[in-house]
Biopython code that builds the backbone (N, CA, C, O; Angstrom):
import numpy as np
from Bio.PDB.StructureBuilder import StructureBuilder

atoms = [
    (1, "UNK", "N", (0.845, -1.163, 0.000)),
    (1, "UNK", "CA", (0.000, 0.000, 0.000)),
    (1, "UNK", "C", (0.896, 1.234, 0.000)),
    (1, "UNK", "O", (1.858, 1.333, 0.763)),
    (2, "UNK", "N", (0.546, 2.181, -0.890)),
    (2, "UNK", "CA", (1.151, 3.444, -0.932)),
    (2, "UNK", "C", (0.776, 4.312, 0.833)),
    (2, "UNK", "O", (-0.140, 4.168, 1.642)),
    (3, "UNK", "N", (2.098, 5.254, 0.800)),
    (3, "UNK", "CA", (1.921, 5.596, 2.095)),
    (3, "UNK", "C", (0.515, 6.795, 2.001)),
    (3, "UNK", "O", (-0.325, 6.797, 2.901)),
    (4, "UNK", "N", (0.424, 7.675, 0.921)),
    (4, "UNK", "CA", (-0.961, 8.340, 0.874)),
    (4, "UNK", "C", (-2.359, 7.446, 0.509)),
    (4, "UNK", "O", (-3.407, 7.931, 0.084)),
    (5, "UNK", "N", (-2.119, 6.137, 0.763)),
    (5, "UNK", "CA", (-3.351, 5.165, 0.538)),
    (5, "UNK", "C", (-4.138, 4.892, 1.973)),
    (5, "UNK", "O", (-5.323, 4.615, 2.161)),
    (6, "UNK", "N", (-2.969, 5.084, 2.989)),
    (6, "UNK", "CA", (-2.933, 4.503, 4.331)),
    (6, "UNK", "C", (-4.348, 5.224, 5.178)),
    (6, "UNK", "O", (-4.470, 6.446, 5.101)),
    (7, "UNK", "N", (-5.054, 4.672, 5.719)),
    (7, "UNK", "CA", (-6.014, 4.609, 6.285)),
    (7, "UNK", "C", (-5.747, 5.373, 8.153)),
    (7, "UNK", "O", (-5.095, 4.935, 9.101)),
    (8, "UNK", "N", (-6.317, 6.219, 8.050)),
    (8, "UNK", "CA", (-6.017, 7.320, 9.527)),
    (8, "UNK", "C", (-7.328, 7.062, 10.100)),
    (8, "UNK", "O", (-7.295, 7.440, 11.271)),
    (9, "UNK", "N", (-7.864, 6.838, 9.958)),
    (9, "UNK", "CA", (-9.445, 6.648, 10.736)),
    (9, "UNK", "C", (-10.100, 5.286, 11.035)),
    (9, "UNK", "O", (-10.292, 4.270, 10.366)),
    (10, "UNK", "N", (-10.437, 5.756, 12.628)),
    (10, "UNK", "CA", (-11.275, 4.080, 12.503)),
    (10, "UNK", "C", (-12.705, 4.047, 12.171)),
    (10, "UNK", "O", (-13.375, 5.030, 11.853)),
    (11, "UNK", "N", (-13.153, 2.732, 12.278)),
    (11, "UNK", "CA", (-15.269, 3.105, 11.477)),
    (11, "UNK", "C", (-15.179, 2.582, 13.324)),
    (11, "UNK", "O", (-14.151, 2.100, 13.800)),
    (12, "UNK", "N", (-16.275, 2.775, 14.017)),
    (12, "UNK", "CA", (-17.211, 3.126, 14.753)),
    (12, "UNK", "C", (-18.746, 2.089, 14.298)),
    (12, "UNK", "O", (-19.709, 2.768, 13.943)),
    (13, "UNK", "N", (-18.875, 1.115, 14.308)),
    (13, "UNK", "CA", (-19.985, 0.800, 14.051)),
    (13, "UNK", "C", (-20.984, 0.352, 14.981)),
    (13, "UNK", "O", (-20.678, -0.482, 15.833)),
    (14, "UNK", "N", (-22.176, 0.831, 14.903)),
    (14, "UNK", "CA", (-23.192, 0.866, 16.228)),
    (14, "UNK", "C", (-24.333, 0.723, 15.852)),
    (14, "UNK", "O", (-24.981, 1.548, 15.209)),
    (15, "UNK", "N", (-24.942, -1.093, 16.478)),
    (15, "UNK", "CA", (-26.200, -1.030, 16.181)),
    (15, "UNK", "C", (-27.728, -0.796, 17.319)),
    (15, "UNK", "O", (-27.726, -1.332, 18.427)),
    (16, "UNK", "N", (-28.577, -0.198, 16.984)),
    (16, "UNK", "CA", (-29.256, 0.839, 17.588)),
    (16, "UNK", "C", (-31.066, -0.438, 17.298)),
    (16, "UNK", "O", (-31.556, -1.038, 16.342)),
    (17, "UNK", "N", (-31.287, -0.315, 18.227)),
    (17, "UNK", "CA", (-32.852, -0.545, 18.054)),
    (17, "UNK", "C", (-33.678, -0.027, 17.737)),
    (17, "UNK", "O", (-34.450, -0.594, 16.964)),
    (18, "UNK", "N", (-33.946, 1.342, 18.181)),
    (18, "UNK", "CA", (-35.173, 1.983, 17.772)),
    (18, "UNK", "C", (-33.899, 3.403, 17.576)),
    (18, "UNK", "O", (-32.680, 3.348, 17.417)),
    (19, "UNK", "N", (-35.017, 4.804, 17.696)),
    (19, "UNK", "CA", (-34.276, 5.870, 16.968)),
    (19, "UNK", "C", (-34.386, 6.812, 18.570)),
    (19, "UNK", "O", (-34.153, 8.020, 18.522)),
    (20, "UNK", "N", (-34.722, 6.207, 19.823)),
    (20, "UNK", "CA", (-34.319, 7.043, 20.978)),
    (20, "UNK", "C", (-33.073, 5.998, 20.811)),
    (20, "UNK", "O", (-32.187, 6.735, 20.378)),
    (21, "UNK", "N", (-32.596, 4.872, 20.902)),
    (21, "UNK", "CA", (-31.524, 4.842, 20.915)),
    (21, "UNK", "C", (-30.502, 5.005, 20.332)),
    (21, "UNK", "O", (-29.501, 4.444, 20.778)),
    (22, "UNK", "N", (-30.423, 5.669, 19.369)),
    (22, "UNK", "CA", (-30.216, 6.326, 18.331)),
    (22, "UNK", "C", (-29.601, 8.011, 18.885)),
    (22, "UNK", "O", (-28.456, 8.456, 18.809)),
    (23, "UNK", "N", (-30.508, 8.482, 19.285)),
    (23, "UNK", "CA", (-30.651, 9.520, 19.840)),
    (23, "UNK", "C", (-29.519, 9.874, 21.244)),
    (23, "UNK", "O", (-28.716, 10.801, 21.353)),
    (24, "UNK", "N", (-29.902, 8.490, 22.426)),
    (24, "UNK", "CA", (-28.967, 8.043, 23.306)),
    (24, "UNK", "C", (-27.343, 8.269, 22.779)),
    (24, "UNK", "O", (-26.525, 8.931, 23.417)),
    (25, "UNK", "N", (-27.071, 7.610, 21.539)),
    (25, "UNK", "CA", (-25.870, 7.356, 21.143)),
    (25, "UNK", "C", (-25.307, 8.860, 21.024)),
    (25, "UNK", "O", (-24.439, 9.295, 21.780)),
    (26, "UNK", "N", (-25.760, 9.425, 20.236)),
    (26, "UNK", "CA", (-25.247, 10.963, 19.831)),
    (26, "UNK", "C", (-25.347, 11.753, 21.011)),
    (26, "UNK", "O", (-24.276, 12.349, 21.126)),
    (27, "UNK", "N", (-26.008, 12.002, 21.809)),
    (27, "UNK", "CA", (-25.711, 12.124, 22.528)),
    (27, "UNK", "C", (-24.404, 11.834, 23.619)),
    (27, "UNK", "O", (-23.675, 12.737, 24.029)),
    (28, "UNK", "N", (-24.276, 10.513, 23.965)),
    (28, "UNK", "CA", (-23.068, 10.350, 24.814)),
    (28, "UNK", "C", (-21.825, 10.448, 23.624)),
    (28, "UNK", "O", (-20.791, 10.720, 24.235)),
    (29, "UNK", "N", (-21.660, 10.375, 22.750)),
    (29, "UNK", "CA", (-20.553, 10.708, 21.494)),
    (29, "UNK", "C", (-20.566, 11.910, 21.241)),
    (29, "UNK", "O", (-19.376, 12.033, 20.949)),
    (30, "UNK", "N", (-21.001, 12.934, 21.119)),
    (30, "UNK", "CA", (-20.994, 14.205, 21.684)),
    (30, "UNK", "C", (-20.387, 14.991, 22.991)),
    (30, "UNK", "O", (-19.833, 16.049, 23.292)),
    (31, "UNK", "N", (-20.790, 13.950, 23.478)),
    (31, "UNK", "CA", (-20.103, 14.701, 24.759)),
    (31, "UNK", "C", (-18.701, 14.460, 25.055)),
    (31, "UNK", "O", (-17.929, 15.091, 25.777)),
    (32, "UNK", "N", (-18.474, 13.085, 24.126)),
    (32, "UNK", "CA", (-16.728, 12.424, 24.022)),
    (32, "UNK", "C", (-15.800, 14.076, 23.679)),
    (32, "UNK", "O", (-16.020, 15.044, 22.950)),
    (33, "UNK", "N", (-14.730, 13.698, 24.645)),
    (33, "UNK", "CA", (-13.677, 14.691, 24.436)),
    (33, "UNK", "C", (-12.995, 14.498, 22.910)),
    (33, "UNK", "O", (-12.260, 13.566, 22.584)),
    (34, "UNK", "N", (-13.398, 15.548, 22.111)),
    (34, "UNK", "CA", (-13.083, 15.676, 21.091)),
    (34, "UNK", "C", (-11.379, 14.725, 20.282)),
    (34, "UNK", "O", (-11.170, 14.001, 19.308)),
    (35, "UNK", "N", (-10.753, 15.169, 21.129)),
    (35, "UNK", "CA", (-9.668, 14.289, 20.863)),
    (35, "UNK", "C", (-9.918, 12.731, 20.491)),
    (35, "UNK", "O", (-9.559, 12.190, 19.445)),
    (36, "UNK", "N", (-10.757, 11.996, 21.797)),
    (36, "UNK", "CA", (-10.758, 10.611, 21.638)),
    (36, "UNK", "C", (-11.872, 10.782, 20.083)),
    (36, "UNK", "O", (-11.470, 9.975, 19.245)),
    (37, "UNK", "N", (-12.739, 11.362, 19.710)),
    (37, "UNK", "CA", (-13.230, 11.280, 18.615)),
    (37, "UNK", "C", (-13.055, 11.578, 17.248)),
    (37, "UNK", "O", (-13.742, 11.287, 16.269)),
    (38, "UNK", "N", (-11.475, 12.534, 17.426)),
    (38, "UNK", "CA", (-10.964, 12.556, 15.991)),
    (38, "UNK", "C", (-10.796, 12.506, 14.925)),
    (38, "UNK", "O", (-10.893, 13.252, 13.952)),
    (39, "UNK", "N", (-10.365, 10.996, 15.256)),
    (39, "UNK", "CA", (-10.289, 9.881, 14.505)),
    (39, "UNK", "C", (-10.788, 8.861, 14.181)),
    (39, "UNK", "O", (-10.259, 7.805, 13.833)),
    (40, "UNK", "N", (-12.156, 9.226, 14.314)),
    (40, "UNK", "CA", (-13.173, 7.776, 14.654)),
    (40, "UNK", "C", (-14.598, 8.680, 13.818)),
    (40, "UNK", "O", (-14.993, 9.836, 13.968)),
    (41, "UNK", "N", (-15.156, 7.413, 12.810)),
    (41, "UNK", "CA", (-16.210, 7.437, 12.040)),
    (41, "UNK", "C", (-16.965, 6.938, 12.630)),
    (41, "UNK", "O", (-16.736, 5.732, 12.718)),
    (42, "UNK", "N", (-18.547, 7.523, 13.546)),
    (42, "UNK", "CA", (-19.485, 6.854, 13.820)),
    (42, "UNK", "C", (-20.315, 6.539, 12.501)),
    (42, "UNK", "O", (-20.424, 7.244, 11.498)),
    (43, "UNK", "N", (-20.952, 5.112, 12.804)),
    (43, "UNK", "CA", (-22.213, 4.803, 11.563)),
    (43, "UNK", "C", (-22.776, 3.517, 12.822)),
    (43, "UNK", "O", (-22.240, 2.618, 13.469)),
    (44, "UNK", "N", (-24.557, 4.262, 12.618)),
    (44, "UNK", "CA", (-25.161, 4.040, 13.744)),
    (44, "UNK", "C", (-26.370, 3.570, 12.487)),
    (44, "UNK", "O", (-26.982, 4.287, 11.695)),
    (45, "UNK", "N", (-26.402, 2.286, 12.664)),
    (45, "UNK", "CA", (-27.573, 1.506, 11.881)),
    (45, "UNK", "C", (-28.778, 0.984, 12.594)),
    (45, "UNK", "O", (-28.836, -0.062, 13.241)),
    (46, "UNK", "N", (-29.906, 2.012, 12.352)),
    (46, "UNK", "CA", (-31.204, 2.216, 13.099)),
    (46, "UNK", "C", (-31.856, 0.471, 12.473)),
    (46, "UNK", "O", (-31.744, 0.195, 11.278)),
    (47, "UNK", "N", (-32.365, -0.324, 13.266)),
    (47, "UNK", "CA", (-32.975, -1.628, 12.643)),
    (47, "UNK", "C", (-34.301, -1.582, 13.221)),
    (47, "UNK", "O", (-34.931, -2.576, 12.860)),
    (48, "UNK", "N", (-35.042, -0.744, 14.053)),
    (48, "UNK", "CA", (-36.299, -0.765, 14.492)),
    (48, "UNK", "C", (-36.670, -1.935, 15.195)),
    (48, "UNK", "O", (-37.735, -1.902, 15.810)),
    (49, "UNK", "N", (-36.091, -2.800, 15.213)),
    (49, "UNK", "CA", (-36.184, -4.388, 15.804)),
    (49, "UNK", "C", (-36.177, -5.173, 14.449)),
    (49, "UNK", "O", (-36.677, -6.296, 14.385)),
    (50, "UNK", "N", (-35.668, -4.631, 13.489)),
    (50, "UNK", "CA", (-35.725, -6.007, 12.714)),
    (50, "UNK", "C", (-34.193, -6.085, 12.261)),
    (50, "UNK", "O", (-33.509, -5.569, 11.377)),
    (51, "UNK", "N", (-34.017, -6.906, 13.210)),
    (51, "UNK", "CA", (-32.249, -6.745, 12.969)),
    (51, "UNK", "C", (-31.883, -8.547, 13.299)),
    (51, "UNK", "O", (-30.950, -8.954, 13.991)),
    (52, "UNK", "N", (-32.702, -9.225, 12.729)),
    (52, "UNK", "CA", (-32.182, -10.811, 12.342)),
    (52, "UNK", "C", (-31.040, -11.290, 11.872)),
    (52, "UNK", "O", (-30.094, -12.007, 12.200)),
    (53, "UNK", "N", (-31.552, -10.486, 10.765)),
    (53, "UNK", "CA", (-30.575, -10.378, 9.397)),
    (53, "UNK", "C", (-29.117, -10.069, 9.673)),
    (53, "UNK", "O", (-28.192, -10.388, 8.926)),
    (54, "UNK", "N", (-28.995, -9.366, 10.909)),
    (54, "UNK", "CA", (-27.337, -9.167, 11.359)),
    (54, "UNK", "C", (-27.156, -10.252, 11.554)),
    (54, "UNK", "O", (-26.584, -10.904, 10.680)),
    (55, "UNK", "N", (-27.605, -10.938, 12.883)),
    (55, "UNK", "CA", (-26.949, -12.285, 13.366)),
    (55, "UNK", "C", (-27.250, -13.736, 13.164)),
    (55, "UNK", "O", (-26.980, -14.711, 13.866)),
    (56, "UNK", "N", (-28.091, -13.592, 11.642)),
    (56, "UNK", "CA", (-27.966, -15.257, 10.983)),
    (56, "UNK", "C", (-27.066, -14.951, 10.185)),
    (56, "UNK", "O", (-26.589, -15.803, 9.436)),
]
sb = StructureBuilder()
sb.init_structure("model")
sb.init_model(0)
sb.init_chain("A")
sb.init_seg("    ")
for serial, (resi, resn, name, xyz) in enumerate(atoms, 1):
    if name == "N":
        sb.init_residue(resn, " ", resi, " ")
    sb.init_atom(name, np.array(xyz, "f"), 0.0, 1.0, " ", f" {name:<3s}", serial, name[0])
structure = sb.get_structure()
């Protein structure tokens, strides 16, 4: 891998039940001291309860 290919960020992935928890999340990630969040991509996948399909 080229050194300008190199990857600086981590993904953050967060799965959420409904959209207060959703809500919950941004919240406490918000309030993260900017530093620890930098470098970090939240992606917060709302499933409403139909979230099977993740864990078969």
């Amino acid at each position: 891998m080229a050194p300008e290919d190199a990857w600086v960020k981590q993904i953050l992935s967060v799965v959420a039940y409904g959209p207060m928890h959703k809500e919950s999340l941004l919240t406490a990630y918000a309030a993260l001291d900017p530093a620890v969040k930098a470098d970090t991509i939240l992606v917060i996948t709302v499933t409403d309860g139909d979230d099977a399909f993740i864990y078969n």
